[in-house]
C-alpha beads as a LAMMPS data file, in Angstrom:
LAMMPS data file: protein, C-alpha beads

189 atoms
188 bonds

1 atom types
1 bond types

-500.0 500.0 xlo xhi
-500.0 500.0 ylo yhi
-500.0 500.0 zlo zhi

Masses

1 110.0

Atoms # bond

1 1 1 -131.840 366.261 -64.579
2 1 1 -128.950 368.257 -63.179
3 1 1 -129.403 371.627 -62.151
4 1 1 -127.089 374.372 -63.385
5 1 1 -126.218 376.494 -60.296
6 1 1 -126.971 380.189 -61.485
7 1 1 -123.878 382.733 -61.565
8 1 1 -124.444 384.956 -58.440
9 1 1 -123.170 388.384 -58.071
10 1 1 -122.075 391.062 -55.264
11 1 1 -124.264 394.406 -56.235
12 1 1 -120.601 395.785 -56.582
13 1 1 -119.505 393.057 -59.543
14 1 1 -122.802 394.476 -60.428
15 1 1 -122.158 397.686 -61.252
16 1 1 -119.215 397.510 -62.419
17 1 1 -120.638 395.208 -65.312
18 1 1 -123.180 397.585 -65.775
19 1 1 -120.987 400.394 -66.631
20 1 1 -119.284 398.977 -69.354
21 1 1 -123.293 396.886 -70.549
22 1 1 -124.435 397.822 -73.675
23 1 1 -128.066 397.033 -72.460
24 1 1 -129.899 397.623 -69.501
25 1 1 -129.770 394.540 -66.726
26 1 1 -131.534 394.751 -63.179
27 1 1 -129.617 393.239 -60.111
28 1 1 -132.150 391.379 -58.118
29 1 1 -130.101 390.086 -54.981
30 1 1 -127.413 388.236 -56.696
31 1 1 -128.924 387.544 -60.277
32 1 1 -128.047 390.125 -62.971
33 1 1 -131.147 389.985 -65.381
34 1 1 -131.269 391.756 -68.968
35 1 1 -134.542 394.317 -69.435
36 1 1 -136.198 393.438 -72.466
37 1 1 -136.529 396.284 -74.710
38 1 1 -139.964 398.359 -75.182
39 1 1 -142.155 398.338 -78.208
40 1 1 -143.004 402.524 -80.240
41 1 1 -146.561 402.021 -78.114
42 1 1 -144.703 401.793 -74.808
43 1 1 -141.812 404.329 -75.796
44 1 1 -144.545 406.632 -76.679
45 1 1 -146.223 406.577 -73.431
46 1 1 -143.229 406.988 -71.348
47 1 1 -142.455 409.891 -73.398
48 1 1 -146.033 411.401 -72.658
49 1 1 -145.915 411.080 -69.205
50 1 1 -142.464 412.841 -69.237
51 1 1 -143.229 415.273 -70.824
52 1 1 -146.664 416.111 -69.022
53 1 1 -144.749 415.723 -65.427
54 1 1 -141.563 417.834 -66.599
55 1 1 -144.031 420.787 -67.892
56 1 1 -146.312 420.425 -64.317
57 1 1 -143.258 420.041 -61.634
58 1 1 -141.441 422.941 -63.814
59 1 1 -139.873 424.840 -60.796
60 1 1 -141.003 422.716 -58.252
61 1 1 -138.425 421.021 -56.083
62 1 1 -138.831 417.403 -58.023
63 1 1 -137.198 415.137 -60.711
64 1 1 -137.833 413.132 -63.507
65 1 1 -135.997 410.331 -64.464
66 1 1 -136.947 408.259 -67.340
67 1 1 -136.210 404.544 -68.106
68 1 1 -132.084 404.598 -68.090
69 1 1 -131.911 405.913 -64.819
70 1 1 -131.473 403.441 -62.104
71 1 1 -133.200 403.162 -58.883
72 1 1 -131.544 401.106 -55.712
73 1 1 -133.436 398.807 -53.515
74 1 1 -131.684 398.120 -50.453
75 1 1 -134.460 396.384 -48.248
76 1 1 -134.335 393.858 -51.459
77 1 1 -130.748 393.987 -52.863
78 1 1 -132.376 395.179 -55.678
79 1 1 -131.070 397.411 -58.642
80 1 1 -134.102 398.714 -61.001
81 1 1 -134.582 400.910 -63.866
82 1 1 -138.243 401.934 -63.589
83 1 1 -140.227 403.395 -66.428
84 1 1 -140.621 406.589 -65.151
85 1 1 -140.128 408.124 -61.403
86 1 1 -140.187 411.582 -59.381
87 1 1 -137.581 411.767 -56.744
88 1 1 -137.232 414.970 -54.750
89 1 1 -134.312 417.757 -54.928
90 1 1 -131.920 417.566 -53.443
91 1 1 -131.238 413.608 -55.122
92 1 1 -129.914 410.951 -52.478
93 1 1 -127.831 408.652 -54.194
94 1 1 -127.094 405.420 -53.451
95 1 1 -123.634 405.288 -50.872
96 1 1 -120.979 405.987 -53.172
97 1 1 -122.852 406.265 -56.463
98 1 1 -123.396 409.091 -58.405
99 1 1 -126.073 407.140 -60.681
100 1 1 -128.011 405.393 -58.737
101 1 1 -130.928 407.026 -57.071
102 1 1 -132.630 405.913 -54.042
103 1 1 -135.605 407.421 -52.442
104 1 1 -138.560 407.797 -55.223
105 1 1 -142.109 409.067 -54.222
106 1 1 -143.771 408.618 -57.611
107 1 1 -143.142 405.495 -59.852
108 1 1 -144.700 404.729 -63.135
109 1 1 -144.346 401.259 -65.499
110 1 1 -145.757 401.162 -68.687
111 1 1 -147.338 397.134 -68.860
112 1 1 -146.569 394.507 -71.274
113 1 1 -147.658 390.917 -72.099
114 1 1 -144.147 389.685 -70.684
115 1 1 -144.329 392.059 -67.315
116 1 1 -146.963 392.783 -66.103
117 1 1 -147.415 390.682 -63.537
118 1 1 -144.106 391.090 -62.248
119 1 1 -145.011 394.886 -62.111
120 1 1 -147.731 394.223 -60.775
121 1 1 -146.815 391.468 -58.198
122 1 1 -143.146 391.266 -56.982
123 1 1 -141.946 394.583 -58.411
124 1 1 -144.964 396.398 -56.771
125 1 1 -143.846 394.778 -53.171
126 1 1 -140.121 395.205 -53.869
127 1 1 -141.164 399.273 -54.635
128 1 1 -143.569 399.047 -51.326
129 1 1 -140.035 398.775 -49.202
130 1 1 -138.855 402.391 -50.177
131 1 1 -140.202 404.411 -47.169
132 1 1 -140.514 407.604 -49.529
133 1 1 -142.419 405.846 -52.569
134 1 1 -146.104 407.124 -52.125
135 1 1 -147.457 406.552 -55.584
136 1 1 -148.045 403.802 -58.268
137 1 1 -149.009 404.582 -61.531
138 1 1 -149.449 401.088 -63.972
139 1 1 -150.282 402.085 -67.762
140 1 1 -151.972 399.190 -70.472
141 1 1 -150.662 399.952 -73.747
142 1 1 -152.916 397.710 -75.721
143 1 1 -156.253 399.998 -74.458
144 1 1 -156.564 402.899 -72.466
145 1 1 -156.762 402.011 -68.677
146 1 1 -154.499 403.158 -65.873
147 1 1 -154.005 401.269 -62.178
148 1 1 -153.020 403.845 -60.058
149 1 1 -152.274 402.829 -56.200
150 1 1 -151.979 405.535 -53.366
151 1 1 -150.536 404.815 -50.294
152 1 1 -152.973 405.844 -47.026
153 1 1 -150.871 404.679 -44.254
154 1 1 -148.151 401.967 -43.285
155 1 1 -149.116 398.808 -45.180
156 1 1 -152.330 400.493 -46.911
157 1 1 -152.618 401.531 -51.046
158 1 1 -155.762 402.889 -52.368
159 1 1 -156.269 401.379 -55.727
160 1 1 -158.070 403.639 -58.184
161 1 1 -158.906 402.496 -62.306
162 1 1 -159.419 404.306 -64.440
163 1 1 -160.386 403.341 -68.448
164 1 1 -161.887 405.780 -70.875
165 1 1 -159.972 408.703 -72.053
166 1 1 -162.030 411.333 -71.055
167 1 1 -160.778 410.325 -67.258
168 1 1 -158.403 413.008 -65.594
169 1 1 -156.694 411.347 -62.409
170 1 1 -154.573 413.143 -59.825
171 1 1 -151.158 412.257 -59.306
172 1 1 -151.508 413.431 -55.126
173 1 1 -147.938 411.987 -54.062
174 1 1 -146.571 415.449 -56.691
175 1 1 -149.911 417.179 -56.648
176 1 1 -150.685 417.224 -60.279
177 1 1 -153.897 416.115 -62.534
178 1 1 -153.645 413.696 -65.938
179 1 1 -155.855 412.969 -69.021
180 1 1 -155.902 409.755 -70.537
181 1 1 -156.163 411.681 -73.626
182 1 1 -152.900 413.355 -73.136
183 1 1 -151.299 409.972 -71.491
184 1 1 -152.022 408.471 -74.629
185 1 1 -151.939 410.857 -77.428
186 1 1 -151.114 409.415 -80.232
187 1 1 -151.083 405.833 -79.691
188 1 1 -153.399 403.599 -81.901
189 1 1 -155.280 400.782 -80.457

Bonds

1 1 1 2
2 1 2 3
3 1 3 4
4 1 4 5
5 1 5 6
6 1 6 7
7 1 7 8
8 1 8 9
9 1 9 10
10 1 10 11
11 1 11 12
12 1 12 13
13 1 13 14
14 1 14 15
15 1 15 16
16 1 16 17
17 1 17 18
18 1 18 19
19 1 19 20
20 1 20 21
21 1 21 22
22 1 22 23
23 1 23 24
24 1 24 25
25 1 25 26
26 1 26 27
27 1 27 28
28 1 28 29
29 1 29 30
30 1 30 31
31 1 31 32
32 1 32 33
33 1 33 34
34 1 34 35
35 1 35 36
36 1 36 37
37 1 37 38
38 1 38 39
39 1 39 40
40 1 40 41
41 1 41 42
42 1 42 43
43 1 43 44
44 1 44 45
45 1 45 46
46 1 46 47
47 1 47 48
48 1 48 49
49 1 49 50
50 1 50 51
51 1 51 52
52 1 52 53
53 1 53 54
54 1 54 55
55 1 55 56
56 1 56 57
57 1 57 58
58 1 58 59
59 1 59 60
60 1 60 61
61 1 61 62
62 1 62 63
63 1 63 64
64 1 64 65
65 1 65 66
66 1 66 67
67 1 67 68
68 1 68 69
69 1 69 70
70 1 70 71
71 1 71 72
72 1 72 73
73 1 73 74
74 1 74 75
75 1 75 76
76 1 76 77
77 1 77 78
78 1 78 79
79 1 79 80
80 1 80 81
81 1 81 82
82 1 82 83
83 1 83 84
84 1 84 85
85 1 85 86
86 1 86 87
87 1 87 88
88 1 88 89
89 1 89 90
90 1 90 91
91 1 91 92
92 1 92 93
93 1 93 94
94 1 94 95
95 1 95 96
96 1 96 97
97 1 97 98
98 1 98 99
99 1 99 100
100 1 100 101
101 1 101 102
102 1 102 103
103 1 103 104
104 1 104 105
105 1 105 106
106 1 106 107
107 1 107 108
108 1 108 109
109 1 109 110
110 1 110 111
111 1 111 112
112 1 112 113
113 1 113 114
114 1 114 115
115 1 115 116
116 1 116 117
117 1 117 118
118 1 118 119
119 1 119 120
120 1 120 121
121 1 121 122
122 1 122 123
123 1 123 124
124 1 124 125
125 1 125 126
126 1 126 127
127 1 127 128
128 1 128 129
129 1 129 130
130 1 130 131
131 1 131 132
132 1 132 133
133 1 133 134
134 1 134 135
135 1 135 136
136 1 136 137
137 1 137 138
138 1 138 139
139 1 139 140
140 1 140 141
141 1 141 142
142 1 142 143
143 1 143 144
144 1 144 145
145 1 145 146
146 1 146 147
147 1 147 148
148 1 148 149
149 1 149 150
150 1 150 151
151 1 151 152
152 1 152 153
153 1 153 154
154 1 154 155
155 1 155 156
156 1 156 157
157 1 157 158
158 1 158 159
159 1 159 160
160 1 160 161
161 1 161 162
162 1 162 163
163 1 163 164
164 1 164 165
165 1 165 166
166 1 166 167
167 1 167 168
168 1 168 169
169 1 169 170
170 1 170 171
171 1 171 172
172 1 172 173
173 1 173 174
174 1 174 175
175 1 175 176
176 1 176 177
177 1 177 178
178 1 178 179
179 1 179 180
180 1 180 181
181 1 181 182
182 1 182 183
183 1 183 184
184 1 184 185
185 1 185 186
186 1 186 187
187 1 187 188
188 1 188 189
């Protein structure tokens, strides 16, 4: 067998490709790879936990960004569009972007058959390198249960589960409490 030699690209060829993409690709240091796209279940939870973080952090000095918004990497040469993340005001961009965010504390990713261990796993380590990311939130969207990882110190996460939806956990890195019930309001198991 002969191996094809993949395509590599410079995170500038990058983004320029990604301005004029019709879908959503990550950069992961030299690879361009497309997203896959999200099922109504996982749409729907994104769009809970947006709207349950944009109603708590009204006023407060914080940002959502939702799922087209991308996030840079640079420990990993990595370019990311996570499901959901809190960055604080004012926004640091990447150097000489005015899209590309850099320094998230709070980080959510709705799970799926075909990612979730890459969330889990890789992505989780590659997040681990952004000195301001404090919090991990990982949400199942075939049953109700929610990882969610603190970090206590350099090179420690607490890792907290939580399953029924009567469960309330507290999002500590932007100082706000969650219901399952509201995470997952109308979603059907």
């Amino acid at each position: 067998m002969i191996a094809i030699p993949v395509k590599t690209y410079t995170p500038e060829e990058y983004l320029e490709l990604e301005i004029e993409s019709t879908t959503r690709n990550e950069y992961r240091d030299g690879e361009i790879i497309p997203m896959t796209g999200g099922t109504p279940t996982h749409n729907e939870i994104i769009g809970a936990l947006t709207v349950i973080l944009r109603l708590a952090l009204k006023g407060k000095s914080l940002q959502v960004f939702v799922t087209d918004q991308r996030l840079w990497i640079p420990d990993r040469k990595i370019h990311t569009y996570p499901d959901v993340m809190v960055v604080p005001r004012p926004i640091l961009l990447q150097e000489g972007r005015k899209d590309t965010v850099t320094q998230p504390i709070f980080i959510a990713e709705v799970l799926s058959n075909s990612t979730k261990n890459y969330d889990r796993g890789e992505k989780f380590a590659d997040y681990r390198t952004i000195s301001s990311f404090q919090e991990y939130l990982l949400v199942e969207q075939s049953k109700p249960h929610v990882e969610q990882y603190v970090k206590q110190g350099a090179n420690k996460w607490l890792l907290q589960e939580f399953d029924r939806l009567e469960d309330r956990l507290t999002l500590s890195s932007i100082g706000i409490e969650v219901s399952l019930a509201e995470l997952y309001e109308g979603v059907e198991f």
